[in-house]
C-alpha positions as CSV (number, residue, x, y, z in Angstrom):
1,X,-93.1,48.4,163.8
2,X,-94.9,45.4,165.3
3,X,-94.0,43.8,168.7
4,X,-94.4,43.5,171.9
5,X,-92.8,46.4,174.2
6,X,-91.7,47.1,177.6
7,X,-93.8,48.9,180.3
8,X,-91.7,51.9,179.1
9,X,-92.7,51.6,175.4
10,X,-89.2,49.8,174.4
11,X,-89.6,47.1,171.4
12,X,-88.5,43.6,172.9
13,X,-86.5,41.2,171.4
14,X,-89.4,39.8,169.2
15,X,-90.0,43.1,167.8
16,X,-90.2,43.0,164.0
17,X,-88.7,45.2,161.6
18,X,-89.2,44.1,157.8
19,X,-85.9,46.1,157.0
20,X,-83.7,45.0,159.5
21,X,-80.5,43.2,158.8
22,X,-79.9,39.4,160.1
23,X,-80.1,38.8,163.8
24,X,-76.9,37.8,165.6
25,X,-77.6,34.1,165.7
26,X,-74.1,32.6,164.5
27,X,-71.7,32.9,162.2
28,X,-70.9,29.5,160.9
29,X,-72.7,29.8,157.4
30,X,-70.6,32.7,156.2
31,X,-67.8,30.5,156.9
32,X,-69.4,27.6,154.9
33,X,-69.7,30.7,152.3
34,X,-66.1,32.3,152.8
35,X,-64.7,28.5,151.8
36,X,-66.7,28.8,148.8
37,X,-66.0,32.1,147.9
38,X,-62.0,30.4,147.9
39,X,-63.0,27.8,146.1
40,X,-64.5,29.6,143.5
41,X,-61.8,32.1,143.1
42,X,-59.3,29.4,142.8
43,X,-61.8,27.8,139.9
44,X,-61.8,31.1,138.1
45,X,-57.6,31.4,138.6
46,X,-56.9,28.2,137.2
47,X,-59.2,28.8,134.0
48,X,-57.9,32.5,133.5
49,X,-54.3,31.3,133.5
50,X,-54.6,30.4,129.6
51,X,-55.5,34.0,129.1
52,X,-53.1,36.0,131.0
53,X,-50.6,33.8,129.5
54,X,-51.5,33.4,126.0
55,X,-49.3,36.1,124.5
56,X,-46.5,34.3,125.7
57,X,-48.0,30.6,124.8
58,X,-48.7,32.5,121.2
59,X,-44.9,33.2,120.5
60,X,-44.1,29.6,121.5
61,X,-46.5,28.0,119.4
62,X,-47.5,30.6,116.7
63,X,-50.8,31.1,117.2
64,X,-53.2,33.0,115.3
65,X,-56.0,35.3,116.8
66,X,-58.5,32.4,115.5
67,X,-56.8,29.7,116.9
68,X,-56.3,31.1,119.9
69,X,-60.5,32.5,120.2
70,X,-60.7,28.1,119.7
71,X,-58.7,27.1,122.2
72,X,-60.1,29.6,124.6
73,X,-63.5,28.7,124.1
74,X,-62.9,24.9,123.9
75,X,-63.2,25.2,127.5
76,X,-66.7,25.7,127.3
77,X,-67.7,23.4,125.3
78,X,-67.4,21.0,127.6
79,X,-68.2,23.3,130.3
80,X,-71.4,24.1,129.3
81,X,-72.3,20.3,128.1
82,X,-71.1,19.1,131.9
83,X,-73.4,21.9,133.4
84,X,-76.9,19.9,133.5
85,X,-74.8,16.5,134.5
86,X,-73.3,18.3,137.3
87,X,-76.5,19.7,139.0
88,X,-77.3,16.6,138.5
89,X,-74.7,15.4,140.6
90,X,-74.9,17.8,143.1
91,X,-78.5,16.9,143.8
92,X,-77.6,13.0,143.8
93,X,-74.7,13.1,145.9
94,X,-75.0,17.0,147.7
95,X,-72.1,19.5,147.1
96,X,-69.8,17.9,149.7
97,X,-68.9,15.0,147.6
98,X,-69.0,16.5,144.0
99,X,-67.5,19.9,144.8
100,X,-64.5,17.5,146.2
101,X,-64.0,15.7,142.9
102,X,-64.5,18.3,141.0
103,X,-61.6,20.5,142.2
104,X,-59.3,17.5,142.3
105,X,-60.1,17.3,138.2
106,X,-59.7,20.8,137.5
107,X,-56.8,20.9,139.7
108,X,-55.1,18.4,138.0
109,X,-55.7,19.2,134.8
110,X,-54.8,22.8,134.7
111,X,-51.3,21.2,136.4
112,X,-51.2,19.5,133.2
113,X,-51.6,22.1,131.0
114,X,-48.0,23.4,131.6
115,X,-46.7,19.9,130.2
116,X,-48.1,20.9,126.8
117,X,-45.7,21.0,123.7
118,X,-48.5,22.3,121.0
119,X,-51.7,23.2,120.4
120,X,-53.2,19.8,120.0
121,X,-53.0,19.0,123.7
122,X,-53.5,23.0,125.0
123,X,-57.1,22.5,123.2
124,X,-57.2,18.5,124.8
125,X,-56.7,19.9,128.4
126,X,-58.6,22.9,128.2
127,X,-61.7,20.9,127.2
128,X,-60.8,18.3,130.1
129,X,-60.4,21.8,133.2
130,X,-63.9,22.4,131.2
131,X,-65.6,19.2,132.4
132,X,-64.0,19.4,135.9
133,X,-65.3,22.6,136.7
134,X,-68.6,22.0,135.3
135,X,-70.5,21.3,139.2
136,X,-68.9,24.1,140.6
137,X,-72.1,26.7,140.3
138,X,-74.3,24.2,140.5
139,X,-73.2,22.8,143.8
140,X,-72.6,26.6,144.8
141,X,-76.3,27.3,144.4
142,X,-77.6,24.4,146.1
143,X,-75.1,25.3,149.0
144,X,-77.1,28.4,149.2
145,X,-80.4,27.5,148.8
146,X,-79.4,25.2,152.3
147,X,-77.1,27.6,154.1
148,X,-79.6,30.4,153.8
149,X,-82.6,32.1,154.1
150,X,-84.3,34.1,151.1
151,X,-83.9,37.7,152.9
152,X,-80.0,36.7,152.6
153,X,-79.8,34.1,149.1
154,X,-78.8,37.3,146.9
155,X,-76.1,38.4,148.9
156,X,-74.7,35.1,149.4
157,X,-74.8,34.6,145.6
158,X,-73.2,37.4,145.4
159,X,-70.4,36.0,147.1
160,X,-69.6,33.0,145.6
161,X,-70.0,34.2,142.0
162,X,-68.0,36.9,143.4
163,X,-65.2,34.6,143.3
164,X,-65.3,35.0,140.1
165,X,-64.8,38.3,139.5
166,X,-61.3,37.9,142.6
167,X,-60.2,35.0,140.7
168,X,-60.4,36.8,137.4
169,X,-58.8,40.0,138.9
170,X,-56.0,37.9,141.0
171,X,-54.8,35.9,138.1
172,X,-54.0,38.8,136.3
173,X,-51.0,40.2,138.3
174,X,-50.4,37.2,139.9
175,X,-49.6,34.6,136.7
176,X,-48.2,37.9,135.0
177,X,-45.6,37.7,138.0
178,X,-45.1,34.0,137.9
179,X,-44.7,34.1,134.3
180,X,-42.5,37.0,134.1
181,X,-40.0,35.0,136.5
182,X,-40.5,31.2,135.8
183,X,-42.1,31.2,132.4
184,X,-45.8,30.4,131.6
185,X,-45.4,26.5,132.6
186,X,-44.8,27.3,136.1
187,X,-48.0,29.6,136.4
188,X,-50.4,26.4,135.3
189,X,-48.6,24.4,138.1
190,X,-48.6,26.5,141.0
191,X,-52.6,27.3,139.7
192,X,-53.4,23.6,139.5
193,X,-51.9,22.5,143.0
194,X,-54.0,25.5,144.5
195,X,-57.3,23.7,143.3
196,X,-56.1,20.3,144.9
197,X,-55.5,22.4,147.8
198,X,-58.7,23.3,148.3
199,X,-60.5,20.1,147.7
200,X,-59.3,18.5,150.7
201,X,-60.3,21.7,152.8
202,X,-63.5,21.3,151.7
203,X,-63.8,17.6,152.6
204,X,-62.7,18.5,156.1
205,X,-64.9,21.2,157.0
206,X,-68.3,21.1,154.7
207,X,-71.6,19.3,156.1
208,X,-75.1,20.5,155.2
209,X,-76.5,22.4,157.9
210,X,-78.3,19.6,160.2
211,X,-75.4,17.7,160.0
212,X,-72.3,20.2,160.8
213,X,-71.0,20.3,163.8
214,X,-70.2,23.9,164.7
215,X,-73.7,24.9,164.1
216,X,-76.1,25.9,166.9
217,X,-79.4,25.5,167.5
218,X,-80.4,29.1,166.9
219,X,-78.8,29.6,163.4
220,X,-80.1,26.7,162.4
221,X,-83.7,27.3,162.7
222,X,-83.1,30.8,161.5
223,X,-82.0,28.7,158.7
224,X,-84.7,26.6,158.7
225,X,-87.7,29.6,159.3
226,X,-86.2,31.8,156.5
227,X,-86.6,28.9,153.5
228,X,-90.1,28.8,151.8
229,X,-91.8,25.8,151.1
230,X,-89.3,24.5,148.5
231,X,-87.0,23.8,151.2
232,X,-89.5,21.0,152.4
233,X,-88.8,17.7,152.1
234,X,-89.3,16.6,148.4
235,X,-93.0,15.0,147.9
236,X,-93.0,14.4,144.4
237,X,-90.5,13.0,141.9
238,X,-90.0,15.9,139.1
239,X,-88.4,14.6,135.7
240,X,-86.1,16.9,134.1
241,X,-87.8,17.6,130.7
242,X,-91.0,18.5,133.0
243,X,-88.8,21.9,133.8
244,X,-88.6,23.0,130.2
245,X,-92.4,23.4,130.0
246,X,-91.4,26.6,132.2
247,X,-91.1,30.3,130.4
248,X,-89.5,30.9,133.5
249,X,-86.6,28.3,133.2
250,X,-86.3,29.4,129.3
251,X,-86.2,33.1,130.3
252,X,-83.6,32.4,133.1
253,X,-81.7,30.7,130.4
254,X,-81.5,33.3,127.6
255,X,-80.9,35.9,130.2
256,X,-77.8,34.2,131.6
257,X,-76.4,33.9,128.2
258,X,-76.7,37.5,127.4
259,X,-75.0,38.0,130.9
260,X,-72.3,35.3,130.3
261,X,-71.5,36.8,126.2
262,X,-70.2,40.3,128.1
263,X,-68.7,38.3,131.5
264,X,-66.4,36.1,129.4
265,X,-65.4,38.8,127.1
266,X,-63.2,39.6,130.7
267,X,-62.2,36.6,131.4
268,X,-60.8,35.6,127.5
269,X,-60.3,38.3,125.3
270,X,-60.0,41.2,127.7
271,X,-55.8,40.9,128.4
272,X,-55.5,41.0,124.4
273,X,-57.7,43.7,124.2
274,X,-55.8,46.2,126.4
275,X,-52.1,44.7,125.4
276,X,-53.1,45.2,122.1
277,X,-54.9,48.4,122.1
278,X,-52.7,50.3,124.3
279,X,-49.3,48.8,123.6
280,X,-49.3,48.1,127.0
281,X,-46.0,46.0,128.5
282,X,-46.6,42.8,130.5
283,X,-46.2,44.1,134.0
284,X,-47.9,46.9,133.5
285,X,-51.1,45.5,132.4
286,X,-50.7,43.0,135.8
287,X,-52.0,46.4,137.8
288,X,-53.9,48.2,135.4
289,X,-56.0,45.0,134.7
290,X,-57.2,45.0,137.8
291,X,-59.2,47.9,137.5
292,X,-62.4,45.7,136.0
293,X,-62.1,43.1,138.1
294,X,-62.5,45.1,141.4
295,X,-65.0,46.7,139.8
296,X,-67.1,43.5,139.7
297,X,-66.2,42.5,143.0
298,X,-67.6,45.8,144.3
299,X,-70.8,45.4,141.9
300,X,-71.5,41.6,143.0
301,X,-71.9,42.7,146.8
302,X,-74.2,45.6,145.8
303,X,-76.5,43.6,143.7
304,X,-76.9,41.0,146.9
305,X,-77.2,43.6,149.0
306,X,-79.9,45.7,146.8
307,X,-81.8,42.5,146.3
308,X,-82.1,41.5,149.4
309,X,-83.2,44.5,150.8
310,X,-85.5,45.1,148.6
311,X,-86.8,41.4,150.1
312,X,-86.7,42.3,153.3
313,X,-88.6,45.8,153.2
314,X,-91.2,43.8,152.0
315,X,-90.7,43.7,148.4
316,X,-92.3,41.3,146.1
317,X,-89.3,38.5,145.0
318,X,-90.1,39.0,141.8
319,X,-89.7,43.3,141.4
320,X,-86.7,42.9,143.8
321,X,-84.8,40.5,141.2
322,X,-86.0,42.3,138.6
323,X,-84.8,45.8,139.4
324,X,-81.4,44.1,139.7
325,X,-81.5,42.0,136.7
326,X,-83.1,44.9,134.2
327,X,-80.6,48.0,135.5
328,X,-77.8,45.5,135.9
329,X,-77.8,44.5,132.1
330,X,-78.8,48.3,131.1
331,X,-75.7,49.5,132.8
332,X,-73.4,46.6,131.4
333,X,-73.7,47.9,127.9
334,X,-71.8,50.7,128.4
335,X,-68.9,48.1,127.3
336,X,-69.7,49.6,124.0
337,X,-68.0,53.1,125.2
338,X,-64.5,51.9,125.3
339,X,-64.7,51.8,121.5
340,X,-64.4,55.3,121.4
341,X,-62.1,56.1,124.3
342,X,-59.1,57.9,123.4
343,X,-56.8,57.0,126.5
344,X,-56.3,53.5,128.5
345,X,-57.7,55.6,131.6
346,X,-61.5,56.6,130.1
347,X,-61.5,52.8,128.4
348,X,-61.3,50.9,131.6
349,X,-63.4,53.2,133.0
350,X,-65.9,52.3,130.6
351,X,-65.2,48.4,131.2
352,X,-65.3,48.7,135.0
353,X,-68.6,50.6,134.6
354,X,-69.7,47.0,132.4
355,X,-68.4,44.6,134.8
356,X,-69.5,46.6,137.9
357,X,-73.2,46.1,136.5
358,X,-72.9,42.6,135.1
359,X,-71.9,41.2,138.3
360,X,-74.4,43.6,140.0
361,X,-76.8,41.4,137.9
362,X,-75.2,38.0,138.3
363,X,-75.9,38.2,141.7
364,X,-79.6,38.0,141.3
365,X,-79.0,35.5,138.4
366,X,-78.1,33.3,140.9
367,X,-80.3,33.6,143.4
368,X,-83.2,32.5,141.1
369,X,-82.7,28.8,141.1
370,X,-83.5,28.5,145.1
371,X,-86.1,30.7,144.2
372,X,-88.2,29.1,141.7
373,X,-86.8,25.2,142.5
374,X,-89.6,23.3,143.0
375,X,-88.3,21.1,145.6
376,X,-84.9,21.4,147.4
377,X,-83.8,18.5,145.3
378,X,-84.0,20.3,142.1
379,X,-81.5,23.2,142.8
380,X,-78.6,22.0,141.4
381,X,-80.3,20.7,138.5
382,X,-82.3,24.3,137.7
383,X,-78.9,25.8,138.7
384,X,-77.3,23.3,136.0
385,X,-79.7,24.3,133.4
386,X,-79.4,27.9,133.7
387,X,-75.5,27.8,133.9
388,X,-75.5,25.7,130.6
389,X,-77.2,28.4,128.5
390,X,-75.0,30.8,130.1
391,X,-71.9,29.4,129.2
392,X,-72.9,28.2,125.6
393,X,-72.0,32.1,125.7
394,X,-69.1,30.8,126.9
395,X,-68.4,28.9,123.6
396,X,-70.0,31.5,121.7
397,X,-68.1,34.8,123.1
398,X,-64.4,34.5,122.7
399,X,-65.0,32.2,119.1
400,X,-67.6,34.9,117.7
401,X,-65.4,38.2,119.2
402,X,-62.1,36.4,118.2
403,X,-63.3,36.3,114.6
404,X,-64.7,39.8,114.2
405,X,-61.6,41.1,115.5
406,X,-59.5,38.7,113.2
407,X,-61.3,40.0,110.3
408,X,-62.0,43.7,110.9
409,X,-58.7,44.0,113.0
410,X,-60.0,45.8,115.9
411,X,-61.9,45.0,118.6
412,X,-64.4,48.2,117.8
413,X,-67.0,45.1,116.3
414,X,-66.5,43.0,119.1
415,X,-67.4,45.7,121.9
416,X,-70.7,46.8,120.0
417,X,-71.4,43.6,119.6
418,X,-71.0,42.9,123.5
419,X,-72.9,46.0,124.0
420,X,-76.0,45.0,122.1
421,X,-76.1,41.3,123.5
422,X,-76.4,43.3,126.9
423,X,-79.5,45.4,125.9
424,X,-80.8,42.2,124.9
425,X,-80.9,40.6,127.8
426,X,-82.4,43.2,129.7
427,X,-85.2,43.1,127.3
428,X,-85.4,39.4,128.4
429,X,-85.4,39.8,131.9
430,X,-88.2,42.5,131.8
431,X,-90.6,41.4,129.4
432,X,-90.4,37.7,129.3
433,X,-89.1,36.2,132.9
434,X,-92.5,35.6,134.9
435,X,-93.3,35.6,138.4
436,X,-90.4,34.8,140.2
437,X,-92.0,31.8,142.5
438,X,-91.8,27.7,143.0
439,X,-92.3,26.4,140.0
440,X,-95.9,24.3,139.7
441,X,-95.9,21.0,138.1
442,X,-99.7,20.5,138.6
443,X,-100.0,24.2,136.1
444,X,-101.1,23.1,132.7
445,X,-98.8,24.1,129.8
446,X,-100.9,26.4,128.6
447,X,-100.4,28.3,131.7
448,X,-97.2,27.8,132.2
449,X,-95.4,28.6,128.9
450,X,-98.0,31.8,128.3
């Protein structure tokens, strides 16, 4: 321990300890964080409605397991495509104003969804919720890398993309209910005013840090003296296309992907899967769904937690991301085991086991672009670029698993499949991901993609 002490040999106040928690300075950013965390959850309910209602969707409009892989995943292809625009966005005109218009579009047009009379406009609106919550995770990341120091970033990561994993788990029982008793029209409505809800909260109580109200002096240089030197003041203009030159950004990307393939397998094609499998009614699955979800929720907060830590104890950034990234992914391809569980019980043991560790992961995922930005104007953007290879998964997941379970008429292809895409991205995040540090523009290529 260093410090200065009493007369008695008692630490003072400015006595360090590199493992200590935060000091008691204010509150005010894990407000800023809880109103994320909402917002996110809210995101994730409004685009896992189409899931937990699609049996019933399927009877009204005949749907086959293809069509219905399509539809899911026409969500992301506009999702992922929005994702470089809207860190884009989020660096232009700062998380305030495009997290605001961006929950009034996906609030609106998951609202609209429950007008649909056929497929045709199902796949229309699901593309259009697609582009509206495209600057969500940007703008989450870039409300980090403001609101926090780097002993705290993972954590707070944590939290948002926990939302997630709430919003995933909530919509379950929650549009199963509404459904059940109004019909599947009336789940997309209530879903879609909850997201215009939430917009207008945000407007009212988000500022950046030096310009909110609420916060005092303390917390905001604890703010301030926890941020590394990307959190300057931007001295140089960076082009996009000057970040690809980066192994770092390219490793960041394929890793997400792997890590997105297995997340989205939850949020599409996991409701099926059980229903299915287990001939499992409606209400029913509303609890025992669940079971995953919490799962991640609980994984999320110890991946932050691990991470940072690791960081504080001294740590380099790079080993304490690492450890969570690599034994994250490891652990979330134990997906595969539910192929050869013989009861519901031992199967969603094995997926809450998966989804525990992804999110364990995720959480370290996301604390990477603050990491590595090389100026505080480039979070979103990195953020952006990452999140877009990791939901091409998106696009990729429910269309590939949809169609090896259409044609092999299981789902035991689809879960080894999701098993191995695991293993692969641990393999990523070990062996190619670099030094986790602000990226260097003056670096010569050479250097920087070897």
């Amino acid at each position: 321990m260093t410090g200065t002490r009493t007369a008695d040999g008692t630490p003072t106040a400015d006595a360090k300890t590199p493992a200590a928690g935060p000091p008691r300075v204010g509150r005010v950013r894990f407000a800023v964080l809880g109103l994320l965390f909402v917002g996110i959850t809210i995101n994730y309910i409004d685009r896992a409605a189409l899931s937990v209602s699609l049996p019933h969707i399927s009877e009204d409009f005949h749907i086959s397991p293809a069509l219905a892989g399509t539809i899911m995943s026409a969500f992301f292809w506009t999702y992922a495509f929005g994702q470089m625009p809207g860190g884009w966005l989020a660096d232009r005109f700062g998380p305030r104003v495009t997290l605001f218009f961006a929950s009034l579009w996906w609030g609106v047009a998951t609202a609209l969804m429950g007008l649909a009379r056929g497929t045709g406009l199902l796949l229309a609106l699901r593309m259009v919720l697609g582009l509206g919550e495209a600057p969500s995770f940007p703008s989450s990341a870039k409300v980090v890398s403001r609101w926090f120091p780097k002993t705290e970033r993972s954590f707070a990561s944590a939290t948002f993309n926990n939302g997630n994993a709430v919003g995933g788990a909530l919509s379950i029982p929650l549009v199963a209910i509404v459904v059940g008793a109004f019909g599947w029209r009336a789940a997309f409505a209530i879903a879609g005013g909850l997201g215009v809800v939430w917009a207008f909260g945000w407007w009212l109580y988000y500022r950046d840090p030096e310009r909110h109200g609420q916060l005092t002096k303390p917390e905001l240089e604890y703010i301030k003296a926890g941020q590394d030197s990307t959190d300057a003041p931007e001295q140089t203009e960076v082009r996009w296309r000057d970040l690809f030159r980066f192994r770092l950004v390219w490793a960041m990307m394929l890793g997400f992907f792997c890590v997105n393939f297995v997340a989205y397998f939850f949020i599409t094609w996991f409701p099926s899967y059980l229903v299915e499998t287990y001939h499992l009614s409606t209400m029913k699955f509303g609890f025992l769904g669940m079971v995953p979800g919490l799962a991640s929720m609980v994984g999320g907060w110890c991946g932050g937690l691990v991470s940072d830590w690791l960081v504080r104890r001294g740590t380099p950034v790079t080993k304490a991301r690492k450890v969570c990234l690599v034994g994250g992914l490891l652990g979330t391809s134990v997906i595969a085991l539910a192929v050869v569980s013989p009861s519901v019980g031992m199967a969603l043991t094995a997926l809450s086991a998966s989804y525990f560790c992804s999110t364990f992961a995720a959480a370290s995922v996301w604390a990477l672009p603050g990491d590595i930005a090389p100026t505080p104007g480039h979070v979103g953007s990195i953020a952006g670029i990452q999140n877009t290879a990791g939901n091409i998964a998106g696009i990729v997941s429910p269309l590939l698993l949809g169609v090896l379970m259409g044609s092999s008429g299981s789902f035991f292809v689809p879960l080894i499949t999701a098993g191995c895409v695991a293993l692969l991205g641990a393999v990523t995040y070990a062996f190619l991901l670099p030094a986790v540090e602000p990226l260097r523009l003056d670096r010569q290529p050479s250097r920087t993609m070897g």
